[in-house]
C-alpha positions in Angstrom: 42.4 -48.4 44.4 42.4 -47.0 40.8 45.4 -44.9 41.6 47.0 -48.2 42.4 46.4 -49.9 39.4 48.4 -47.0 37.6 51.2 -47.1 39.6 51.3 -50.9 39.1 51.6 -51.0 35.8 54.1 -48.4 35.3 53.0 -47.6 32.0 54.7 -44.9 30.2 53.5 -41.2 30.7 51.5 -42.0 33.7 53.9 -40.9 36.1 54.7 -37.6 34.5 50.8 -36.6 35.1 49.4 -38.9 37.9 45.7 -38.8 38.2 44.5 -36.8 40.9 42.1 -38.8 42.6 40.6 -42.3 42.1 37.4 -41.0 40.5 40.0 -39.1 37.5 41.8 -42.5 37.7 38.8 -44.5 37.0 37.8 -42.1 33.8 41.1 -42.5 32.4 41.1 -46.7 32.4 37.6 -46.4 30.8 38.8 -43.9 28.6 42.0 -45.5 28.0 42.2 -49.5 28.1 45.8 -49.6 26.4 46.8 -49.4 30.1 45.0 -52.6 30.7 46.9 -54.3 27.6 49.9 -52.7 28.7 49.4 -54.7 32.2 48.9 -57.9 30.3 51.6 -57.5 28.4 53.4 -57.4 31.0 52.2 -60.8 32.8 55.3 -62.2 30.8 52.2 -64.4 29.2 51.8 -64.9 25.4 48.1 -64.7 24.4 47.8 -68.2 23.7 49.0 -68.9 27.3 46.6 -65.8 28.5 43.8 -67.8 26.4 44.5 -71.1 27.7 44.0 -69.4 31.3 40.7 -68.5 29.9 39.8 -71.7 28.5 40.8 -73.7 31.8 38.2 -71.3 33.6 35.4 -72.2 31.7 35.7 -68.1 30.1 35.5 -68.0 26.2 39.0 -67.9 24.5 38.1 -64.5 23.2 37.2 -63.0 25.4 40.2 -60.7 26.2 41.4 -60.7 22.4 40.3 -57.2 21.8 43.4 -57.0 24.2 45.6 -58.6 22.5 45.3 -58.2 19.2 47.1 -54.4 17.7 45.6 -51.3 16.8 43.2 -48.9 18.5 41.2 -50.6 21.5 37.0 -49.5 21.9 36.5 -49.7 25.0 32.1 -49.3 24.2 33.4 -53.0 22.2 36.3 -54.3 24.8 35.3 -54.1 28.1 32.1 -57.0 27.7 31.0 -58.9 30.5 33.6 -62.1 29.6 36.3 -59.6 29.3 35.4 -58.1 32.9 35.4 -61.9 34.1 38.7 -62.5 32.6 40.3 -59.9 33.3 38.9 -60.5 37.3 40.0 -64.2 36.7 43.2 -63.0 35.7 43.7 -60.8 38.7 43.1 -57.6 37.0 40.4 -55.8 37.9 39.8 -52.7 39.3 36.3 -51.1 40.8 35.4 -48.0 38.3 33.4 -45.2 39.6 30.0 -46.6 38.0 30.3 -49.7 40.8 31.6 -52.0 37.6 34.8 -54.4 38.5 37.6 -54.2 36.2 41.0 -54.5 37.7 41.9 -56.2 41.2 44.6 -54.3 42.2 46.9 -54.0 45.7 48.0 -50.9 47.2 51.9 -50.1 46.9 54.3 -51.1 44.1 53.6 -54.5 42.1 56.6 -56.6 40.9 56.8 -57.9 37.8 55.0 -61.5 37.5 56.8 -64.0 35.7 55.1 -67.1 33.7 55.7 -68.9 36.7 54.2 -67.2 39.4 51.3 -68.0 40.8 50.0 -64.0 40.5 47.1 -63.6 37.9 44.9 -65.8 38.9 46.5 -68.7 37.4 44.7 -72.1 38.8 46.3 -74.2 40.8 44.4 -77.4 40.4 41.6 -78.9 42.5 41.1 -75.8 44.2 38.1 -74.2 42.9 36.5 -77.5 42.9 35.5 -76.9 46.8 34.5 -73.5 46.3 31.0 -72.7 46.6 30.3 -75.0 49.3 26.6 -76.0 49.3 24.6 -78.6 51.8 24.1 -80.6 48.5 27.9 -81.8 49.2 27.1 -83.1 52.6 25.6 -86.9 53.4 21.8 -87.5 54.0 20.6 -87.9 57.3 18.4 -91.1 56.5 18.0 -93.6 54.2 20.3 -97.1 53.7 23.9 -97.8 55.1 26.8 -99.7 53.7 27.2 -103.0 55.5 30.5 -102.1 57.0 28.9 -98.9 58.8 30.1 -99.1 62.3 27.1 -98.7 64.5 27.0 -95.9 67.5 25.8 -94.2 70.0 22.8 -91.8 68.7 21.7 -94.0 65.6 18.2 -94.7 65.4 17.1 -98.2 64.1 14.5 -99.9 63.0 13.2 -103.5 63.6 10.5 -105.2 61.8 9.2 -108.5 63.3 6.8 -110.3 60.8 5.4 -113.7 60.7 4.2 -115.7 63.2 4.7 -112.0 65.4 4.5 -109.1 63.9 5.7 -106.0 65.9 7.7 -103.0 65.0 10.1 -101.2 67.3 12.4 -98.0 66.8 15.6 -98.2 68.6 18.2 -95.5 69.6 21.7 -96.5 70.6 22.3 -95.1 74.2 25.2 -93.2 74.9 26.3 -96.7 76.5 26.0 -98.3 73.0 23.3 -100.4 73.8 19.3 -100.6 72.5 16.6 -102.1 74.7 14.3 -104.5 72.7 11.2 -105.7 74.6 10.6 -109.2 75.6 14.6 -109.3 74.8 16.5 -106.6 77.6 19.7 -104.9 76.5 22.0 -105.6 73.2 25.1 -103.9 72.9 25.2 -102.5 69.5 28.3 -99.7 69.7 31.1 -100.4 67.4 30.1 -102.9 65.4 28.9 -103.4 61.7 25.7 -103.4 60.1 26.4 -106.8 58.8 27.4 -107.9 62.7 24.6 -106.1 64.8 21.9 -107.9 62.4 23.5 -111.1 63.3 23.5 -110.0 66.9 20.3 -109.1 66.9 19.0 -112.3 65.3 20.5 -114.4 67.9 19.2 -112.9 70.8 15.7 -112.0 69.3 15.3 -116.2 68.5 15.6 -117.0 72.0 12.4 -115.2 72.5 10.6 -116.1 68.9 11.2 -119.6 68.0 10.0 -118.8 64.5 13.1 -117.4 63.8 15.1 -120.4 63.8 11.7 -122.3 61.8 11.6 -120.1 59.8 8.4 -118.3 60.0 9.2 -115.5 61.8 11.7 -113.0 59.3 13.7 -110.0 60.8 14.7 -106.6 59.3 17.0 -104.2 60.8 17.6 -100.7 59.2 19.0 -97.3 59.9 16.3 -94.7 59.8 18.2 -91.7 61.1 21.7 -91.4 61.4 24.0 -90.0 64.4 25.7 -86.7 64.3 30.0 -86.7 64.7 32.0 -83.8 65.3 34.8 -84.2 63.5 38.1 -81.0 63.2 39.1 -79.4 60.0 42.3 -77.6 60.4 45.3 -76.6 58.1 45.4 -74.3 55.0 41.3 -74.5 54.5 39.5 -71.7 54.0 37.4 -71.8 56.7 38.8 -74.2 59.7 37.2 -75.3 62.5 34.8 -78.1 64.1 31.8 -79.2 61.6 29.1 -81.7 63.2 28.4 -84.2 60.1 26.6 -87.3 59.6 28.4 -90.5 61.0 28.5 -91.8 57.4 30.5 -88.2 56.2 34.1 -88.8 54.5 37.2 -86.5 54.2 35.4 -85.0 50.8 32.7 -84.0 52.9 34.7 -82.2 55.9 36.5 -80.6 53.3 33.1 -79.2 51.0 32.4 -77.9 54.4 35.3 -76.5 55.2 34.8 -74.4 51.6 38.0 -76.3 50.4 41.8 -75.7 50.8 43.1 -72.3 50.6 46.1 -71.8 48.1 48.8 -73.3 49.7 46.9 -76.1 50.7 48.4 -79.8 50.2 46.5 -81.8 47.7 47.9 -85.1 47.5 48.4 -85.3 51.4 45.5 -84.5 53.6 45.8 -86.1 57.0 43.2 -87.6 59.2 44.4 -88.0 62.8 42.5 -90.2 65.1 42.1 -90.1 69.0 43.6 -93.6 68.9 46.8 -92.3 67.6 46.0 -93.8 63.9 46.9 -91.4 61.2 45.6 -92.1 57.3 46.5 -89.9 54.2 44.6 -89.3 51.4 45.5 -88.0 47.9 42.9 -86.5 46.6 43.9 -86.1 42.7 42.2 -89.6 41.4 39.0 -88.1 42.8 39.6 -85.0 41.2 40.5 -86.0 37.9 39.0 -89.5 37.2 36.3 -89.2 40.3 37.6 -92.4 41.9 36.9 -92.1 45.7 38.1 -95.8 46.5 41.0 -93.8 48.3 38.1 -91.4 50.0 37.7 -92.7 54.0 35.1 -92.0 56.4 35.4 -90.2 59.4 35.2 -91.2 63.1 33.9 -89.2 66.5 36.6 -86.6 67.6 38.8 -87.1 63.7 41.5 -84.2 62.9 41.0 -83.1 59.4 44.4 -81.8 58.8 45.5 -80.0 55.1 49.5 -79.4 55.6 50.9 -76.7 53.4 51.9 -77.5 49.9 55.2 -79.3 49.1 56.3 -79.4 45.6 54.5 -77.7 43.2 54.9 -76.8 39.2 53.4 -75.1 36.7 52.0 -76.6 33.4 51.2 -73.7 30.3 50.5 -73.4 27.0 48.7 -75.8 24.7 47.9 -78.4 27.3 44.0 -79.7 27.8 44.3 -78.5 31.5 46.7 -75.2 31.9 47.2 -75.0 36.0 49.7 -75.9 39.0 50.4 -78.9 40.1 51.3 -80.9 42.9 53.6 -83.9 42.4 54.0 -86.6 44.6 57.2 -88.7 45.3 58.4 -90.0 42.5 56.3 -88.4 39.7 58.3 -87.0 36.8 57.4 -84.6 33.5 54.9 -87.3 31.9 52.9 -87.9 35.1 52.8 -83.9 35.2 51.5 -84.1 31.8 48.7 -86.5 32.0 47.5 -84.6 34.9 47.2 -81.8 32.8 44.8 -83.6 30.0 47.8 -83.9 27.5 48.8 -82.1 24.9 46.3 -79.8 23.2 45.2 -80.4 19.4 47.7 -77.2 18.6 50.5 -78.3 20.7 54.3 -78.0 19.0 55.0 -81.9 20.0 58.9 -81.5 18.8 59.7 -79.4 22.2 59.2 -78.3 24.9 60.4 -76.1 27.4 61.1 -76.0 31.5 61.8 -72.9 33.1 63.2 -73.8 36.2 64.8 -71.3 39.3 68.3 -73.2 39.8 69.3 -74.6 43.8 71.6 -72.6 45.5 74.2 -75.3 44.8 73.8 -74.9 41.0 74.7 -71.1 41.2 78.0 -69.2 41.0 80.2 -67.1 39.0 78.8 -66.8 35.3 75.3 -69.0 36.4 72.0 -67.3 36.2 69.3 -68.0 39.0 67.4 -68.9 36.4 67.2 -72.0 34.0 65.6 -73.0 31.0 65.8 -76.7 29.8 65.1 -77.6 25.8 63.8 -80.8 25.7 63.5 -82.9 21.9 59.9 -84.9 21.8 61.0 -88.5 19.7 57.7 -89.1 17.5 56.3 -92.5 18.4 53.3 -94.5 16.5 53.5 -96.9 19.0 51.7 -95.9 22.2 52.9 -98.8 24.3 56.7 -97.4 24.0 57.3 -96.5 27.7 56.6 -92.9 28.5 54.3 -92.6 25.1 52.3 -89.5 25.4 50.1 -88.0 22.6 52.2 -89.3 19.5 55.3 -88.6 21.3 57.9 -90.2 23.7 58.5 -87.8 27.1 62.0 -87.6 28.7 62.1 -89.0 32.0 62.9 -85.9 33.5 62.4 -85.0 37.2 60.5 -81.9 38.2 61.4 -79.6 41.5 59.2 -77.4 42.8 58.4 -74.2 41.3 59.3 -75.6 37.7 57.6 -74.2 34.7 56.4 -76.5 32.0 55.9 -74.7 28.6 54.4 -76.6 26.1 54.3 -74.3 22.4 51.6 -73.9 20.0 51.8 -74.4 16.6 52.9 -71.2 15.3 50.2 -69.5 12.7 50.0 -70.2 8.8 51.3 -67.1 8.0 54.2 -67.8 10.4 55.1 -70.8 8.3 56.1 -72.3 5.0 52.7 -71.9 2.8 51.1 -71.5 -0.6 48.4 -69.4 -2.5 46.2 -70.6 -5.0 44.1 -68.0 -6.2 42.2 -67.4 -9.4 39.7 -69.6 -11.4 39.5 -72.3 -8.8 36.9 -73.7 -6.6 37.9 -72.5 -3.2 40.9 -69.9 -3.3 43.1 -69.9 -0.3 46.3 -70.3 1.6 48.0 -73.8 2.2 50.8 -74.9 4.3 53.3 -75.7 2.2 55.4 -79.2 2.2 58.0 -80.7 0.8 58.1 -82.1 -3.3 54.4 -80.0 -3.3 53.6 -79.8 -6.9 51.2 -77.3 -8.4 48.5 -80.4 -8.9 48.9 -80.7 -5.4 48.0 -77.3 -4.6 45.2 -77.0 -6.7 43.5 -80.1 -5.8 43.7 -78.8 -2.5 41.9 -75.3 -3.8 39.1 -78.0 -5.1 40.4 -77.7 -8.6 39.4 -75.6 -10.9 36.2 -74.1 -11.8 34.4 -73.9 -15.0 36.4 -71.7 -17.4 39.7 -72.0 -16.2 42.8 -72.1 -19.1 44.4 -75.2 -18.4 47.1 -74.4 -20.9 49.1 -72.1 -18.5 49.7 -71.5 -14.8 51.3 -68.2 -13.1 53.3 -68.5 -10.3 55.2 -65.9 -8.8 57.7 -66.7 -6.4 60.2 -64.6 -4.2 63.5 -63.7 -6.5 67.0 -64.8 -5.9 68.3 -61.6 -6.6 66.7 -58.4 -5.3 69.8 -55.6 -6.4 67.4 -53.9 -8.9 64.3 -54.4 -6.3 62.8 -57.0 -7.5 59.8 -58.0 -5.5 58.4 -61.0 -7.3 59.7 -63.8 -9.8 57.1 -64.5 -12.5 56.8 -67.7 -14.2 54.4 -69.4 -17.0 53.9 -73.1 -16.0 52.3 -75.5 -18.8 49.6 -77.5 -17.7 47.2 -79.9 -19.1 43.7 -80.9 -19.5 44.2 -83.9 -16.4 44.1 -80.9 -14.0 40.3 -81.1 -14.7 39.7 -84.4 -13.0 36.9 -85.5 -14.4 36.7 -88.4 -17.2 34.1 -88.9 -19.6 32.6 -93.0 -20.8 35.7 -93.5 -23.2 38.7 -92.4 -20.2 39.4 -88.9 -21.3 39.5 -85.9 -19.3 36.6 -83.9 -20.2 35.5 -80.2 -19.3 33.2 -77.8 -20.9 34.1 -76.5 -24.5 36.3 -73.4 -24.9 40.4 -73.2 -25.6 41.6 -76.4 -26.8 44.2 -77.9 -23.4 47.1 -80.0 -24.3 46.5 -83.8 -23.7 46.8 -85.4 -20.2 50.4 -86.2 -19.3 52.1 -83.4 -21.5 53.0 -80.9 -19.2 55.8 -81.9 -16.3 55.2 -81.7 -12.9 56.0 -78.0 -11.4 57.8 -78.1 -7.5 56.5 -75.4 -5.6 58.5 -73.5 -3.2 58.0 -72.0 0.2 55.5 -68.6 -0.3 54.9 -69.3 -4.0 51.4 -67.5 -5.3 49.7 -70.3 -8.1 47.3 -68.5 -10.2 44.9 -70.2 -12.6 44.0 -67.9 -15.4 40.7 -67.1 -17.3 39.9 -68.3 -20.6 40.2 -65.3 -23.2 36.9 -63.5 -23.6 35.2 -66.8 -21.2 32.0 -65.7 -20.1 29.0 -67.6 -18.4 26.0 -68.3 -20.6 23.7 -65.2 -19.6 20.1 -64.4 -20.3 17.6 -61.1 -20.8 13.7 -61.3 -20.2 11.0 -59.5 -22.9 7.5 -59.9 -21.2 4.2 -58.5 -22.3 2.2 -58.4 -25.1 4.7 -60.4 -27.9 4.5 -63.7 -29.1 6.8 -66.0 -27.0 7.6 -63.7 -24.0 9.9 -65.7 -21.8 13.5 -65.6 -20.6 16.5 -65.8 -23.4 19.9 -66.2 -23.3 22.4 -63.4 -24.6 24.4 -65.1 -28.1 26.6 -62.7 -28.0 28.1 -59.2 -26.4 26.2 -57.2 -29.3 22.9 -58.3 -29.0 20.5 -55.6 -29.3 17.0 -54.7 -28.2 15.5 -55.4 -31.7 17.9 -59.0 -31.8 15.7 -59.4 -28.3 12.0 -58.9 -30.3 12.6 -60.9 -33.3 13.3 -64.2 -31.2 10.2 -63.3 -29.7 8.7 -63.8 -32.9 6.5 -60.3 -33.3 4.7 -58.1 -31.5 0.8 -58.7 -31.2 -1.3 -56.4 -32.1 -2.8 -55.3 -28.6 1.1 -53.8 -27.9 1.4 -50.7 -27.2 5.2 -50.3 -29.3 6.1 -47.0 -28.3 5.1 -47.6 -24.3 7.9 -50.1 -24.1 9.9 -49.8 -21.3 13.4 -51.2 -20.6 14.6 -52.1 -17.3 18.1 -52.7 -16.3 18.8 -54.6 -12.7 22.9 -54.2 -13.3 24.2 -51.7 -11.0 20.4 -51.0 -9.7 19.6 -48.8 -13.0 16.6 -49.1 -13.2 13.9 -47.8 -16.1 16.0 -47.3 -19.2 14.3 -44.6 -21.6 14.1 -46.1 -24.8 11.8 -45.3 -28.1 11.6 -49.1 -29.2 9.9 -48.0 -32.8 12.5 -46.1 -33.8 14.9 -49.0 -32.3 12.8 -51.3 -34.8 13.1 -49.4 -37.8 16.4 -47.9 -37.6 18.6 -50.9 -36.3 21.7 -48.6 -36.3 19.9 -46.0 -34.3 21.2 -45.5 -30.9 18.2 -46.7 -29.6 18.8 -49.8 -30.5 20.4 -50.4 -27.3 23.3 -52.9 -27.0 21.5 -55.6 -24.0 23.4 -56.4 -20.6 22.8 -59.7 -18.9 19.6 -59.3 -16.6 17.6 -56.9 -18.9 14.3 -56.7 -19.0 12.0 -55.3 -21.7 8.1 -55.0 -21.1 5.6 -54.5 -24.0 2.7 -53.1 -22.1 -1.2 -53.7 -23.8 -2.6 -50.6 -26.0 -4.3 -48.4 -24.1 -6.7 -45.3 -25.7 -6.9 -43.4 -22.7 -5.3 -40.3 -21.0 -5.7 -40.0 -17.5 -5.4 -36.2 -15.6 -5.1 -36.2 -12.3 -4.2 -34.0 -9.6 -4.9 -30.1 -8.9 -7.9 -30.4 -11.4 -11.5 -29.9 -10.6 -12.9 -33.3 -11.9 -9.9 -36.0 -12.1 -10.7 -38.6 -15.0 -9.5 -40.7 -17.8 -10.2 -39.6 -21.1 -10.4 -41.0 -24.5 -7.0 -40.0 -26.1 -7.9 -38.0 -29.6 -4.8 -38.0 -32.1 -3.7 -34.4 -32.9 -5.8 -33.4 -29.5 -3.3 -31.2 -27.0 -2.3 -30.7 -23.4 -5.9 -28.3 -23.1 -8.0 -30.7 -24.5 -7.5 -33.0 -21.7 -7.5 -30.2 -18.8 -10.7 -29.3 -20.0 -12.2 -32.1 -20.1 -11.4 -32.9 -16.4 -13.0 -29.5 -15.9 -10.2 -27.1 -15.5 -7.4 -26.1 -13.6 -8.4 -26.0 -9.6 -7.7 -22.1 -8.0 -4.7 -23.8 -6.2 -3.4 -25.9 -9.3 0.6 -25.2 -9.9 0.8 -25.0 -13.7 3.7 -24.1 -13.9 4.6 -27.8 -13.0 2.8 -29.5 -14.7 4.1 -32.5 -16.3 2.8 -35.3 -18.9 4.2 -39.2 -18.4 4.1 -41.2 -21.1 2.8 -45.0 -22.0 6.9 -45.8 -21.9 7.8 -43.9 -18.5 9.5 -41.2 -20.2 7.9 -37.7 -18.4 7.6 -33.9 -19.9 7.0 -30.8 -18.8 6.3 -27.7 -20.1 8.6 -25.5 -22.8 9.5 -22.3 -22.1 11.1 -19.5 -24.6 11.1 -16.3 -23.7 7.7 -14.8 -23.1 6.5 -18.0 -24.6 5.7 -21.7 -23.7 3.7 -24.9 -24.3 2.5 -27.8 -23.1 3.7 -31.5 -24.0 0.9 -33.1 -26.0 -0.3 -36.3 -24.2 -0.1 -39.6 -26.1 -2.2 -42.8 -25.6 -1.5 -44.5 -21.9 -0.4 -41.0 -20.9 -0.9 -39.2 -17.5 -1.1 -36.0 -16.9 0.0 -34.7 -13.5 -1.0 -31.2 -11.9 0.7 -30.7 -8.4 -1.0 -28.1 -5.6 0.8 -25.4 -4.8 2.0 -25.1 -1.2 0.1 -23.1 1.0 2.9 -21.3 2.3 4.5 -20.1 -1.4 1.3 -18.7 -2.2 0.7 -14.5 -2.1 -1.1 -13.2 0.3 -3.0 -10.4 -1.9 -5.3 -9.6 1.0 -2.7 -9.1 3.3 -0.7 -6.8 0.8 -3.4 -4.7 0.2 -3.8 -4.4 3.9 -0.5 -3.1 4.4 -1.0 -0.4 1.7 -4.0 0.8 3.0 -1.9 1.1 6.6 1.0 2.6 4.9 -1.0 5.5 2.8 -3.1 6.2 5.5 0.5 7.3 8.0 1.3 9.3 5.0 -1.7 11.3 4.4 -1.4 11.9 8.7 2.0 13.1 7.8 0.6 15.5 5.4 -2.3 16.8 7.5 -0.2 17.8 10.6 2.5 19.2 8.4 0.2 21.3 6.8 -1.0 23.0 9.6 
């Protein structure tokens, strides 16, 4: 089967190396699903017809767009569980070597299918609606009868006597057509209605109770279980043959049983052929697409359920609310064919459309194609009594024949149109379809206006040049604007906006045309920049948030707005923290940055700074690979062994040689090394000291060394013995 489906689509290369087998055949689809878009490529379907399909079987639109759209196909991504169902609804699926269906295929070489074809799985209307046949479709056995219900042999009934009498009797219409009613004898019942066998029964039943005709004695006559018929269903139905249904069972219900019409069943004339002779047809489109079932009859003892083969049938694609085939009747033309089909979609081209149509034998000859296609104009109409008003639009009164294709466009893409781009200080950059007399006000209002800090002196546009000899790409042209592109107006009527570059006066620049593919662009004020602010928390006077006055503001601008440092700070542990581009800890020495504003650690700020003035703290803390971890008074002019000793000493596994000191304002040290010589960083106050463990496995086994000596001197002195002798 997957063999087939490579020989079907004929793509290129396949037949130079076939697969072997249908396993190989399988791996290669899954490996390869450019074979599958090269198959729906060649359905002669453009994807919005392909997604139409989709849509009219209840299957996401996008489901196969992985397929459709270019570049390099993943098939982990493709192949999902809607694309399997589409590509099954579409006819395409094929049964890989994992038991999962992806392509349908038929033995032999496959013809090309055409848009009008009734190959991929294209719905023909009405169809499916019978599919799936369930007892839920079929009529109850019991419970209450219209009064026209034609009363027959088998029904059981019920009469209620109550009043002066009260008696209760269940009744079965013989095979004669009669019930027997005590006190009463034999009523003939077969053949007639409800309505009549109560009157029936009321006459005869008040010549033996009086108090009928008084008054006090009340009837009631019901059906409480309803006869069986055997009725035929023959024709194109999927499954034909004699069905026993309730007597009260219509032509709907033969054909739910019946699982429906096949393909090529009629629609719009089933026949129902009685033993009388009497022969009724039945269209069954209103039920089908306004549920009406006034023209829905109900079927007789020994009925011939009869669904001919189809008669004239055509095709309806594109953007319509229903995509499918459909059957006309006498008489019905392109807009009755339309309406079937829901209408135009909400992306439907409504200036043309298009019938693809195979031409009679009398309309070929020399020079004519078999083939026709007919361009029809769509007259816009606001009036939707006009006489073959459809959708905005007045439809052609043009007959259909069977087989006809009706092809209804989309609207093509923006970017296969006329269109505009906005782009640069405005509220919502974008592309808009262009029109005709569009100005650049009209483009920007349509890109929200602009935002806050926009020049509304100047404009850029850049359009496509009239001459392109030197290879020009692009024409570029200033366009004067004015301060009414703002929009807003303050108490006294002027246009108002926030400070910055002074903008001519409402009304002083002209109104710009745009053409087709022009790109507007609404420039920046010079050196325009959002207020933006920098945080100092700790111990100063008014910590808080503070906005940057300008692009030099320093650290030491920072702590004189904050007024002064208290005397708890701890100056020299300040840290600096910067959040642009996830920096982080900035090492600073803020004293220095204090009393040397030139320094270079007086560090120029950047919007979200933040700059932390930590509380005094006398105390070094030495933790780690030491024998008594602890915080210790910090001593000016004390060193690095001061502290160590004071925790007790280094542990037996303690890695000096790493040893590192971290200071109040995050900056860390370790030790110097010269030569034969080094030294430790002295701690300051709010230090840490830090001595890491060394690793087990880096240390030197001595005893093991001294082991292997021992082994190694004692083979030598062996040596010497036997050489000796």
């Amino acid at each position: 089967m997957a063999l087939a489906f490579f020989l079907a689509i004929g793509a290129p290369g396949v037949h130079a190396q076939l697969p072997g087998s249908a396993q190989e055949a399988q791996r290669l689809l899954l490996e390869n699903p450019e074979l599958v878009r090269q198959r729906l490529l060649q359905s002669g379907m453009t994807p919005s017809e392909i997604r139409g399909r989709l849509s009219a079987l209840g299957i996401p639109t996008d489901a196969l767009d992985a397929f459709l759209a270019g570049g390099e196909i993943d098939p982990d991504l493709a192949f999902t569980p809607a694309a399997l169902e589409g590509l099954q609804a579409l006819g395409l699926a094929v049964e890989t070597a994992d038991g999962l269906e992806l392509v349908e295929v038929s033995t032999g070489m496959q013809p090309l299918m055409g848009i009008d074809s009734l190959d991929m799985g294209f719905p023909v209307f009405g169809h499916r609606d019978f599919r799936r046949a369930t007892t839920q479709f079929q009529p109850l056995l019991s419970g209450p009868v219209p009064d026209d219900y034609l009363v027959g042999p088998g029904d059981q009934l019920l009469l209620l006597i109550t009043g002066e009498v009260e008696a209760a009797h269940d009744l079965t219409v013989t095979r004669e057509g009669f019930v027997v009613i005590p006190n009463v004898g034999r009523v003939a019942l077969a053949n007639l209605s409800m309505a009549d066998a109560r009157a029936l029964l009321r006459r005869r039943l008040a010549q033996a109770y009086s108090g009928i005709d008084r008054g006090t004695t009340t009837i009631s006559v019901s059906i409480t279980e309803l006869r069986t018929i055997q009725v035929y269903v023959v024709g194109a139905v999927r499954q034909a043959g004699a069905y026993q249904l309730a007597s009260v069972a219509t032509v709907l219900n033969a054909l739910y049983a019946a699982d429906g019409p096949t393909e090529l069943g009629n629609l719009r004339g089933v026949r129902v052929q009685r033993r009388g002779g009497e022969e009724v047809t039945v269209d069954l489109y209103p039920y089908l697409i306004t549920g009406s079932v006034t023209r829905d009859i109900g079927l007789q003892q020994g009925d011939v359920v009869h669904v001919p083969l189809r008669e004239s049938r055509v095709g309806l694609h594109g953007a319509v609310g229903r995509p499918a085939f459909y059957e006309t009747a006498d008489g019905e033309n392109l807009i009755d064919v339309l309406r079937l089909g829901g209408g135009f979609g909400p992306d439907a081209n409504r200036r043309r459309l298009t019938i693809h149509r195979v031409a009679r034998p009398a309309d070929r000859g020399p020079g004519l194609g078999d083939r026709q296609a007919i361009d029809l104009a769509l007259a816009p109409s606001d009036d939707p009594t006009a006489p073959n008003h459809l959708g905005g639009v007045v439809i052609p009164p043009v007959g259909l024949q069977d087989g006809d294709s009706i092809v209804v466009d989309s609207v093509g893409a923006l970017a296969d149109g006329f269109y505009v781009i906005v782009g640069g200080m405005v509220a919502k950059p974008d592309t808009f379809p262009w029109t005709e007399e569009m100005t650049i006000r009209d483009a920007v209002e349509l890109a929200r206006g602009p935002i806050t800090g926009a020049d509304l002196r100047t404009a850029e546009v850049t359009r496509l040049p009239d001459d392109r000899s030197m290879g020009e790409l692009a024409e570029r042209l200033e366009v004067p604007l004015d301060s009414s592109y703002l929009g807003q107006r303050g108490p006294d009527g002027r246009y108002v906006g926030p400070p910055g570059v002074p903008f001519p006066p409402p009304g002083t620049s002209p109104e710009f045309q745009l053409s087709p593919y022009d790109q507007v662009r609404i420039l920046r004020q010079p050196d325009f920049e959002m207020p933006q602010s920098v945080k100092i928390m700790g111990e100063v006077s008014v910590p808080g948030e503070y906005a940057l006055l300008s692009k030099d503001d320093r650290v030491a601008d920072l702590v004189t707005r904050a007024g002064r440092i208290l005397e708890t700070g701890h100056v020299e542990g300040a840290r600096l923290y910067r959040s642009q581009d996830d920096m982080g800890r900035i090492d600073l020495d803020l004293p220095t940055a204090l009393t040397e504003p030139t320094s270079d650690e007086n560090i120029t700020l950047q919007p979200g700074d933040s700059l932390f003035i930590p509380v005094f703290s006398p105390t070094v803390r030495v933790r780690g690979a030491v024998n008594s971890p602890v915080s210790v008074l910090w001593r000016e002019g004390q060193d690095f062994d001061y502290y160590i000793a004071a925790a007790g000493g280094f542990r037996s596994d303690a890695d000096k040689g790493r040893a590192s000191v971290r200071y109040a304002n995050g900056l860390a040290r370790t030790r110097d090394k010269f030569l034969f010589w080094s030294s430790f960083p002295a701690p300051g106050p709010g230090s840490t000291i830090s001595i890491p463990a060394e690793d087990p496995a880096d240390q030197f086994d001595t005893r093991g060394l001294i082991a292997d000596l021992v082994a190694v001197l004692g083979s030598i002195t062996t040596v010497i013995v036997v050489l000796t002798r």
